[in-house]
C-alpha positions in Angstrom: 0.0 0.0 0.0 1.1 3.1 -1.1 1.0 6.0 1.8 1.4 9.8 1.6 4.7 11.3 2.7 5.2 12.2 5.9 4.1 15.4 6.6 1.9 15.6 3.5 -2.0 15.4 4.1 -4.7 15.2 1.4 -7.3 18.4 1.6 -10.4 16.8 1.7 -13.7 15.9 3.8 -14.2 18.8 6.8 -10.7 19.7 6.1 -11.5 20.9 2.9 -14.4 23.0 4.0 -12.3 24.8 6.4 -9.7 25.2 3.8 -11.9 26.6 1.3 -13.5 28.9 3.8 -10.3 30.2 5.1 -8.9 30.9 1.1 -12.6 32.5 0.2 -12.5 35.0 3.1 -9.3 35.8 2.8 -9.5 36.4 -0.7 -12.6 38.7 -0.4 -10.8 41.0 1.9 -7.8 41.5 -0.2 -10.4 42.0 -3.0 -11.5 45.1 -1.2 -8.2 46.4 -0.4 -7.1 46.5 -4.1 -5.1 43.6 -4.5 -5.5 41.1 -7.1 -4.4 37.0 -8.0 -0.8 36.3 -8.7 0.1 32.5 -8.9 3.8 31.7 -9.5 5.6 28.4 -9.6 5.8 25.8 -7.2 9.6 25.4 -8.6 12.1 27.7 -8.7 15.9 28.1 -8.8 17.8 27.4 -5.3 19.4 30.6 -5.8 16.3 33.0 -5.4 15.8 31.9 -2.0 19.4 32.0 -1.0 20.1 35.6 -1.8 16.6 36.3 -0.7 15.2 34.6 2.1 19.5 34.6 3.3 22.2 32.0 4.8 21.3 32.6 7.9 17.7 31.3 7.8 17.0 28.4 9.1 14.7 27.6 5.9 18.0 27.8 3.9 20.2 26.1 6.0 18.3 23.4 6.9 14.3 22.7 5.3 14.8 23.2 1.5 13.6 20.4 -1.0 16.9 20.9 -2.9 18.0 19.3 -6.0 19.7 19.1 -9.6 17.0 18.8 -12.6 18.1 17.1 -16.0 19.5 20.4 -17.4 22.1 20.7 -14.6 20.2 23.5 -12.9 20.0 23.7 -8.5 16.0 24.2 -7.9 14.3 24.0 -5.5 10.3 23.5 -4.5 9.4 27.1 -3.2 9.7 27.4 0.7 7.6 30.9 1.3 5.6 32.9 -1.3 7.6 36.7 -1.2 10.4 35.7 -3.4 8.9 34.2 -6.3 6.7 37.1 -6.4 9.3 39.5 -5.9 11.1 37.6 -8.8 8.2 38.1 -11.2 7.6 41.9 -10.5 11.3 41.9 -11.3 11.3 39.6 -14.3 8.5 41.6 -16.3 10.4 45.1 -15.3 7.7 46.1 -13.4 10.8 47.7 -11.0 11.8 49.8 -13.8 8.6 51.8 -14.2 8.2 51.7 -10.1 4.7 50.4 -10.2 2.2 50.0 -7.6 1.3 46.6 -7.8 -0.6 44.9 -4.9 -0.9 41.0 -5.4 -2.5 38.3 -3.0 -1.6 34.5 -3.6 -2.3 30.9 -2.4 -1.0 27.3 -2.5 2.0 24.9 -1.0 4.8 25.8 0.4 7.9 23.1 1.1 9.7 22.3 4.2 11.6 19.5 5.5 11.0 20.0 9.0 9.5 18.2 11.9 5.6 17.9 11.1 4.0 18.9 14.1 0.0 20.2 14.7 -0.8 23.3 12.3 2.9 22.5 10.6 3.7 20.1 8.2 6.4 19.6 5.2 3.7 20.3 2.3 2.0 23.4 4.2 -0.6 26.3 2.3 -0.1 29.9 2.9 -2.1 33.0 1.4 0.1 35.8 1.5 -0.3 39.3 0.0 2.6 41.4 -1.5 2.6 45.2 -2.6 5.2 46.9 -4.4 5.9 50.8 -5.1 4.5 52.3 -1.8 6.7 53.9 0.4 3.9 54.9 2.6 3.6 53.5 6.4 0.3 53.5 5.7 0.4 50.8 3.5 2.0 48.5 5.9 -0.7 49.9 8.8 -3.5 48.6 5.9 -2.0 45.1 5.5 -1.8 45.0 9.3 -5.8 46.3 9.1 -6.4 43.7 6.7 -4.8 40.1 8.5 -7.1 42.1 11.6 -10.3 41.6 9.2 -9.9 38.2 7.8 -9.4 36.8 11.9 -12.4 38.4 12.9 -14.7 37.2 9.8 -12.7 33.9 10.7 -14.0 34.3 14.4 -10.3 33.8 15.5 -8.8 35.1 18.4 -5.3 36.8 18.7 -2.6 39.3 19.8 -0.3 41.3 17.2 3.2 41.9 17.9 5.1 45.0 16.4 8.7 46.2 16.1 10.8 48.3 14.0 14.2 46.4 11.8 15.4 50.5 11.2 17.3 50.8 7.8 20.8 50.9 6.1 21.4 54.2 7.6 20.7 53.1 11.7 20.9 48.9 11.4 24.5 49.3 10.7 25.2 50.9 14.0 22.9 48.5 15.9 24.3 45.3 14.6 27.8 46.6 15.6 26.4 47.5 19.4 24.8 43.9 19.2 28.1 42.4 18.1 30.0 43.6 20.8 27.6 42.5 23.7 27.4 38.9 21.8 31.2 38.8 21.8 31.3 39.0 25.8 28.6 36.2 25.8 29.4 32.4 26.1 27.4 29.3 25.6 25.4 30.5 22.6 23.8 27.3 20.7 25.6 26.2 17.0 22.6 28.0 15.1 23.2 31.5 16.7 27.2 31.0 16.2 26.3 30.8 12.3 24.0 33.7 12.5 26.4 35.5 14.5 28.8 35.5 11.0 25.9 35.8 8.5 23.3 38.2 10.2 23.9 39.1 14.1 19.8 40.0 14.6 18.8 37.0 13.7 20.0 35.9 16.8 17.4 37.8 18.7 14.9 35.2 17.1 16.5 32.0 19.1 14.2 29.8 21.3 16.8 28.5 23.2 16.0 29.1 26.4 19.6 29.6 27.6 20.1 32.1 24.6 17.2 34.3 25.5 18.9 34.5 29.0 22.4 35.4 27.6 19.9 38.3 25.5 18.5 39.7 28.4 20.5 42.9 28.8 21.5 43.4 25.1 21.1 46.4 23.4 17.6 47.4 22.1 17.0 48.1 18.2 14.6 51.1 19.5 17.4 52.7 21.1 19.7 53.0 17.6 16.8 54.0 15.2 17.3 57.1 12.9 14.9 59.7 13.2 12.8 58.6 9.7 12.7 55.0 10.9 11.0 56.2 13.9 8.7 58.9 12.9 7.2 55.7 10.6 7.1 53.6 13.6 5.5 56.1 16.0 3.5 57.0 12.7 2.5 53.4 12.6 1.3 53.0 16.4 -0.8 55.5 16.0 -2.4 54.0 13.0 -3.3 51.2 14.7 -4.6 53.0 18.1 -6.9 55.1 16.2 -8.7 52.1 14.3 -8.7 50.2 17.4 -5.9 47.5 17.0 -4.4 46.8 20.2 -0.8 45.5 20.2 2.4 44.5 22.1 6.2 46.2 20.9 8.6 43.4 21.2 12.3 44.6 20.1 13.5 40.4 20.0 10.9 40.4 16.6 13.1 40.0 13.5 10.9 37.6 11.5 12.2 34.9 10.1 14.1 35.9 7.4 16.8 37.9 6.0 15.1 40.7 3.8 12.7 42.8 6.2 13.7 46.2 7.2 11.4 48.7 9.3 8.0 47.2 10.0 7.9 44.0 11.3 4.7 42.4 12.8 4.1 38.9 13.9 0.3 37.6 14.7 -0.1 35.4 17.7 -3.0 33.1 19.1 -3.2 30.7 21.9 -6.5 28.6 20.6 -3.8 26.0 19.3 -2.5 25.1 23.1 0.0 27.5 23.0 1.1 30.6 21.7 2.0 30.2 17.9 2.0 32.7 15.1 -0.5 32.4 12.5 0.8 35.6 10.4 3.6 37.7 10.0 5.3 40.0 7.8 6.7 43.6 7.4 8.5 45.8 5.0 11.5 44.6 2.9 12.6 47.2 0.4 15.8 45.9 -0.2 14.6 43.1 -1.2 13.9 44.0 -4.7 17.5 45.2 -5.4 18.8 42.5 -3.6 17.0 40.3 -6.3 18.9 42.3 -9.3 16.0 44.7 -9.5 15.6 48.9 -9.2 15.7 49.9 -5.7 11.9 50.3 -4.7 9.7 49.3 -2.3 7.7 46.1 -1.2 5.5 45.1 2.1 3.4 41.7 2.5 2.5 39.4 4.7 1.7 35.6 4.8 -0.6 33.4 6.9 -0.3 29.8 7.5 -3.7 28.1 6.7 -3.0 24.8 8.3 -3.1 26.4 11.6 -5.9 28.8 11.1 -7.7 25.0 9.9 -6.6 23.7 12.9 -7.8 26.1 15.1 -11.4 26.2 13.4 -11.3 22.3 14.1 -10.7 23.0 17.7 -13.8 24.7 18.2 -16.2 22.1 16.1 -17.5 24.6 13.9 -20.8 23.4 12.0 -19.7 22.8 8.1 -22.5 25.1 6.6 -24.9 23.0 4.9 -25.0 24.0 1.0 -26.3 22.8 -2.3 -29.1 20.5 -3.6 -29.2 16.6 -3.4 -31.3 15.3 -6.3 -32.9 11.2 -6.3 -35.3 9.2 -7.3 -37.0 6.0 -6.3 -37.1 3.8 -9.2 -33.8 3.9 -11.8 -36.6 4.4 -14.6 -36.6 8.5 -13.5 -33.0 9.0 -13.5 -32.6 10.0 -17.3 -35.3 13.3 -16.1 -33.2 13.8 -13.1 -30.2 14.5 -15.2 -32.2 17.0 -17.4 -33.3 18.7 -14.1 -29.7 18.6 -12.8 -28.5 19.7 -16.3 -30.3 22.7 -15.7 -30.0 23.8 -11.6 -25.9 23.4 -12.4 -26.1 26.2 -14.3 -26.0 28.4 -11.2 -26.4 25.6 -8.3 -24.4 22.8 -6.8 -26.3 19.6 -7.4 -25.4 15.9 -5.6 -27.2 13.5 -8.0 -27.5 10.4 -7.0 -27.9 7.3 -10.1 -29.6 4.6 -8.0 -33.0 4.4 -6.8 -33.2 4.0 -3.0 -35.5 3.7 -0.1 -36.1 7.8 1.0 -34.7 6.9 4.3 -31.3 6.0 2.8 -31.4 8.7 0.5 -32.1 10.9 3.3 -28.9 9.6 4.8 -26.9 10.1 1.9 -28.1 13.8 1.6 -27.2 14.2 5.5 -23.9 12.8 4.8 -23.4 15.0 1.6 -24.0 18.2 3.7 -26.5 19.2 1.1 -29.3 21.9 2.2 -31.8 20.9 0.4 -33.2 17.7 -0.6 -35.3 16.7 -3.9 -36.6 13.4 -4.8 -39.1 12.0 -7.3 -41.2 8.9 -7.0 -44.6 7.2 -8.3 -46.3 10.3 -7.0 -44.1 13.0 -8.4 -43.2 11.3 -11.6 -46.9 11.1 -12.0 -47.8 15.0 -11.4 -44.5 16.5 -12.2 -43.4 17.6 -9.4 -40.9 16.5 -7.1 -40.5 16.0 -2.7 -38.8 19.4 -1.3 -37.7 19.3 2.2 -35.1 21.8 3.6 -32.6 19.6 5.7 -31.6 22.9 8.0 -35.1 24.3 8.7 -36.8 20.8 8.3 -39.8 22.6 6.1 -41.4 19.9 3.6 -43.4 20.4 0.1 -44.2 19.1 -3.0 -42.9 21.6 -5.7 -43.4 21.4 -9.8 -40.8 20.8 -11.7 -41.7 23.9 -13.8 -41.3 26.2 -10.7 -38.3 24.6 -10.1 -35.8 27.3 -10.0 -38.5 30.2 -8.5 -39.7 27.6 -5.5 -35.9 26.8 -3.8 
């Protein structure tokens, strides 16, 4: 018997609902905040995550599905959504003109990593990613927006902020940084590579005993220029004024490499503990990094499987949707198909090909999570009509077949 891979799961039955739910609201918000679809490939070469997403990551160093294709070239299955897009607003000189664009995408993501609740190796994200806007606005509206989809998704949270600065103050951090780390022993293997490759990533460690070597280092708050914080301050207030509360953390640097400025993290604890379901902040040198014109990108991403597996935690009801067409004897399928032929057009129909007793079609409809419920026998065949009953408010009828469509 052939199995899935570890830490690859099929979308289907009440996952699916909740998956579909989740991708449907979220596109509907970034609908209305002027963002349209972007899909880009699932494959990609190694080297736009490396210069990208950085060294220092550990989706570089250690979860990439890596390898060499039949022309010789290093790919890789995409590990996070920014790049690729990033790559395409690049590729079709988009950077060149400096235009606005404001995409939203969805679909797997690749990482060989430990599969855990809410994480596995094949994982979905929707993400959104605008370019040309200096504006702090801009990153206050994607904040504004991730705040919409959780409460249409009835989901819980807290929202984490902090600041990264830019070339002109990070420089003078990482070197304050640098010099407390250097009168620090014990740090773990992961932040002695950071340490060489990007010093504030090391302000993202979970180990315990690193966090307690951190706990008098130097904060990023303290070094940034005056522009970086007038955004920041600018930003706060943003998010006061349309009610958003929120926690400054200066330890947030995200996960990789290519944010500067805004950097926000969302948190909820309806998964056991507290896990981010969304993050993301400015990275405006990430488009020159990528061999574009020096411009200016924001975006975030959200991890789906944990949203799904926090809906599943509280049992929500699948909504019941669509109609489940039958008949009694085999001999009234053929009309049934005309009939289906026609509701498709603008409803979803479950039509079943075998006569049953009602009670098992009944069943069969309960298990199909239809809403409503058609079915012709002797009688119905005989007058034209067919049995109506509404399998969420229980209501009953007999309805013609000519007022079909006006009566459901």
């Amino acid at each position: 018997m052939i199995n899935a891979l570890k830490g690859m799961k099929d979308v289907e039955g009440k996952y699916a609902f909740y998956y579909t739910k989740i991708i449907k609201i979220c596109e509907e918000v970034a609908k209305n905040y002027g963002f349209s679809f972007i899909n880009t490939p699932h494959l990609e070469l190694s080297k736009l995550f490396k210069r990208s997403v950085g060294e220092s990551s550990d989706i570089v160093g250690k979860e990439m599905y890596e390898f060499i294709d039949k022309g010789g070239n290093k790919v890789c299955l995409r590990p996070e959504g920014t790049a690729g897009v990033v790559r395409s607003y690049i590729e079709h000189k988009m950077d060149k003109a400096q235009s606005v664009k404001r995409w939203f995408y969805h679909g797997s993501m690749f990482r060989y990593e430990r599969p855990q609740k809410g994480r596995l190796r094949e994982f979905h994200q929707f993400g959104v990613e605008s370019f040309g806007t200096a504006s702090v606005y801009e990153d206050a509206s994607l904040i504004l927006m991730l705040v919409e989809i959780f409460t249409r998704l009835n989901i819980k949270f807290s929202l984490i902020i902090n600041s990264l600065g830019c070339p002109q103050c990070l420089p003078s951090y990482k070197k304050a940084l640098m010099e407390f780390l250097d009168k620090q022993e014990g740090l773990c293997e992961d932040c002695l590579r950071r340490k060489d490759l990007n010093v504030i990533r090391i302000l993202d460690c979970k180990n315990e005993h690193c966090q307690n070597l951190l706990q008098n280092a130097p904060l990023l708050s303290q070094k940034l220029c005056p522009s970086c914080q007038k955004d920041f301050t600018l930003l706060q207030t943003c998010l006061k004024e349309n009610g958003v509360e929120f926690k400054l953390d200066d330890k947030l640097v995200r996960g990789l490499d290519y944010y500067s400025k805004t950097a926000f993290e969302f948190i909820s604890d309806e998964i056991g503990a507290k896990a981010a379901i969304a993050g993301g902040g400015r990275y405006d040198r990430l488009i020159e990094y990528l061999g574009g014109k020096s411009g200016y990108g924001v975006g975030f991403a959200l991890g789906i499987e944990r949203l799904i597996a926090i809906l599943e935690q509280k049992e929500e009801e699948c909504e019941r949707e669509g109609i489940y067409l039958c008949a009694m004897d085999e001999n009234y399928v053929p009309k049934l198909l005309q009939i289906a032929t026609n509701l498709r057009k603008n409803k979803k129909v479950f039509l079943s090909y075998e006569a049953k007793k009602l009670a098992k079609h009944l069943a069969n409809a309960d298990s199909a999570n239809a809403e409503i419920f058609l079915c012709m026998g002797a009688n119905e065949a005989q007058n034209q009509s067919l049995f109506y009953k509404n399998l969420k408010t229980k209501e009953e009828k007999q309805i013609l077949i000519s007022n079909l469509e006006s009566g459901l």
